[in-house]
N, C-alpha and C positions, 0 to 999 in steps of 0.2 A: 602502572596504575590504570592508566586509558586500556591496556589489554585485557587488564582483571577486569574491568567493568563490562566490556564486551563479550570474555566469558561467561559472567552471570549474567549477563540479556540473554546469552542463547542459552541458557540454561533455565533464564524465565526466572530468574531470583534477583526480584527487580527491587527487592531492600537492597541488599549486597552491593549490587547493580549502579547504585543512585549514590552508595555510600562511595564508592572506591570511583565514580565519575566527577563525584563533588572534591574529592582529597585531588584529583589529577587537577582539576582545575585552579586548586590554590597553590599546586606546587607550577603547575604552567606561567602562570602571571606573577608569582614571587622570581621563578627561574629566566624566564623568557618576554616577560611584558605582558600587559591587557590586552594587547594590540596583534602580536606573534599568531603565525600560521599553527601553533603548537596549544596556544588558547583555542584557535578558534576549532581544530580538532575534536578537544576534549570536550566545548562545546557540542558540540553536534553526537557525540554520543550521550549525553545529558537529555539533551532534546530527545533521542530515541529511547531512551529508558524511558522517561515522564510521557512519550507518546505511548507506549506498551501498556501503559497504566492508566490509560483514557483522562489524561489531567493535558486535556487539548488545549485549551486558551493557554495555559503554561508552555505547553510546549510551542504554540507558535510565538510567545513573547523570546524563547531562547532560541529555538529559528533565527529569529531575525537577528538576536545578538550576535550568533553564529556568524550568519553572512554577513554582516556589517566587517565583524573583527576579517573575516576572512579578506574582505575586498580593500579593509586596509591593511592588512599584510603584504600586498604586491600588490605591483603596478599594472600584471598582466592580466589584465580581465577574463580571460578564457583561460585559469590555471582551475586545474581539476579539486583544488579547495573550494573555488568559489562552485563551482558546478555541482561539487558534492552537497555543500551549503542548499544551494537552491533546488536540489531533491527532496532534502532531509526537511527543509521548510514547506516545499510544497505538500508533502506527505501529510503534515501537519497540520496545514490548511483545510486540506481533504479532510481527517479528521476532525476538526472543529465545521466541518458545515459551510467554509467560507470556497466554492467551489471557482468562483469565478475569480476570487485571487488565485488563485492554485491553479490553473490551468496559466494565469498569463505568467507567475513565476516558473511552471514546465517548459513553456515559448521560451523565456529566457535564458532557463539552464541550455537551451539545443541552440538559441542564438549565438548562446557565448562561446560557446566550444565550436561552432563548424569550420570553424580554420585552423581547427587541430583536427585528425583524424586519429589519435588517440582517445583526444578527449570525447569527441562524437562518437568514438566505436561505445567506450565503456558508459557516456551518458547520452543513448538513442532516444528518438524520439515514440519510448515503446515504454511503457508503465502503467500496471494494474493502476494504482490511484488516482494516475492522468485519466485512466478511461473512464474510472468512475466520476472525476468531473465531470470529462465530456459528457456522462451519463446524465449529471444531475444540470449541465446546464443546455439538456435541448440540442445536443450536439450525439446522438445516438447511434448515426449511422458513421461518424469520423471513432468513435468509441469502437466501433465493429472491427473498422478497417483497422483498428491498432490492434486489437485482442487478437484479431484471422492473423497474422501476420505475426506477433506474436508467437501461437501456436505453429504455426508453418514453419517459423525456425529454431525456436525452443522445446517446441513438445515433440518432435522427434528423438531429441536425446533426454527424453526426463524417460522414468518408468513404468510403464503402466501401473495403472492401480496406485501411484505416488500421488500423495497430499500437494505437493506443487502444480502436477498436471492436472488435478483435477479443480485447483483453484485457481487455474487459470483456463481452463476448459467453463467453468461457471461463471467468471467474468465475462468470457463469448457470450456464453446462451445469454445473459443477463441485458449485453448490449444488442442484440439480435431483439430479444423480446420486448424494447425500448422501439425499437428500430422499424417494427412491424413484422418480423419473421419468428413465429409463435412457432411453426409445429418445428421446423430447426433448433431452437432455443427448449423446446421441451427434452426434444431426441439428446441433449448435452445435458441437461438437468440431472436426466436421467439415470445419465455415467457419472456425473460428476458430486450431485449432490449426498447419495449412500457415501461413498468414500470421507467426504468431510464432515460429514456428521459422526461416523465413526470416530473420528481424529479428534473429533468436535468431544465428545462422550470420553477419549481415552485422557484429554487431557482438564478436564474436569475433574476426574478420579483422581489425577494425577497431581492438582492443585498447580495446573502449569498452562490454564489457558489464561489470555491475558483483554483486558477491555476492547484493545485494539480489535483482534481477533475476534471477539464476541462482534463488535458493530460491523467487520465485513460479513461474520457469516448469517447474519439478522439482514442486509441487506442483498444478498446471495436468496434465501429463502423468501424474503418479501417478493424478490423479481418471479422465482418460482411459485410461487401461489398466482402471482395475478398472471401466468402462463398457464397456471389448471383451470382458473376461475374462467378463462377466456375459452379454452378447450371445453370445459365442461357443461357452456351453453349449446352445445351442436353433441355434446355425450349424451345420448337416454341411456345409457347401460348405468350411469351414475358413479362411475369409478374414480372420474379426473375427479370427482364432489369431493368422495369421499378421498383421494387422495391430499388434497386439497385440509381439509379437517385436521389431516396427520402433520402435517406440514404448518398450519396453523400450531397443535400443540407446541 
């Protein structure tokens, strides 16, 4: 059941989704307890359907349920339940606006695991959502160093012209242009923004974009205008304006 529901998130049929994450979870705790690594699971992909679907305050109320059952399912503090917990909540956070919880729950996901080198390989101290805290709490140039680094070791093996590369190419310029490096953060805009808006358009048609989604690429596009609006005070040709206008729409 927990596998049917994580097919229909990546399939973005987030009724389905919600329906067959809800049935896992009353068969987890009739089966296994309120309390079992097996609740707290199917927890955590509940929480990622209802984050997909921009029902934020929900999803950080089942976050925290998540992590709780997790941490009392064992005694090992650094077991990659809890760790996974503490992503899938900070994620959440991020999405509701609560940045500076979200950033000390990412501190902790990386505290708890660095005497596992499993658990540290697969939960780094490297996350689109972490950066966009750092973003949103005045932390822009630590935002930088995680997106460059990032890129340095992921966007090597993505594909060019790929929807992952370029939104995480747009995270960079995003934290660059926070950061005070404008004409860097445009020259990535530039690559990266056409492509996701493309993706952006295919999956509107498609009835398969999701809230989530919409508020990174609204906050992707807001960082790019006020990198045109800043260019296009030293522009007289009036291009970055008008670019600027299109980007607004």
């Amino acid at each position: 059941m927990n596998d049917m529901a994580r097919a229909f998130l990546g399939q973005r049929r987030f009724v389905d989704a919600e329906f067959w994450s809800r049935e896992a979870i009353m068969l987890a705790i009739t089966q296994f307890g309120p309390n079992s690594g097996r609740t707290a699971q199917v927890l955590l992909t509940l929480t990622l359907v209802v984050a997909e679907q921009g029902r934020n305050a929900e999803a950080v109320l089942l976050g925290n349920a998540a992590l709780k059952v997790a941490q009392q399912s064992t005694n090992y503090p650094g077991s990659i339940l809890i760790a996974g917990a503490r992503k899938t909540l900070a994620s959440a956070l991020v999405a509701d606006g609560k940045y500076a919880q979200a950033e000390k729950v990412f501190s902790e996901m990386v505290e708890g695991g660095k005497d596992d080198p499993e658990i540290a390989a697969r939960y780094p101290s490297q996350d689109l959502d972490w950066a966009l805290a750092l973003i949103k709490t005045g932390n822009a140039s630590k935002a930088a160093t995680m997106t460059a680094s990032m890129l340095a070791k992921d966007g090597v093996r993505m594909e060019k012209g790929s929807t992952r590369l370029a939104m995480l190419t747009a995270f960079n310029a995003a934290a660059l242009q926070v950061s005070g490096q404008s004409a860097q953060a445009l020259a990535e805009f530039k690559t990266s923004v056409p492509v996701l808006l493309d993706q952006s358009r295919n999956d509107a048609e498609n009835a398969t974009e999701s809230i989530r989604q919409t508020q990174r690429m609204t906050f992707i596009l807001e960082s790019y205008l006020a990198a045109l609006a800043q260019q296009a005070k030293a522009d007289s040709s009036g291009l970055a304006a008008a670019e600027a206008f299109q980007i607004v729409d």
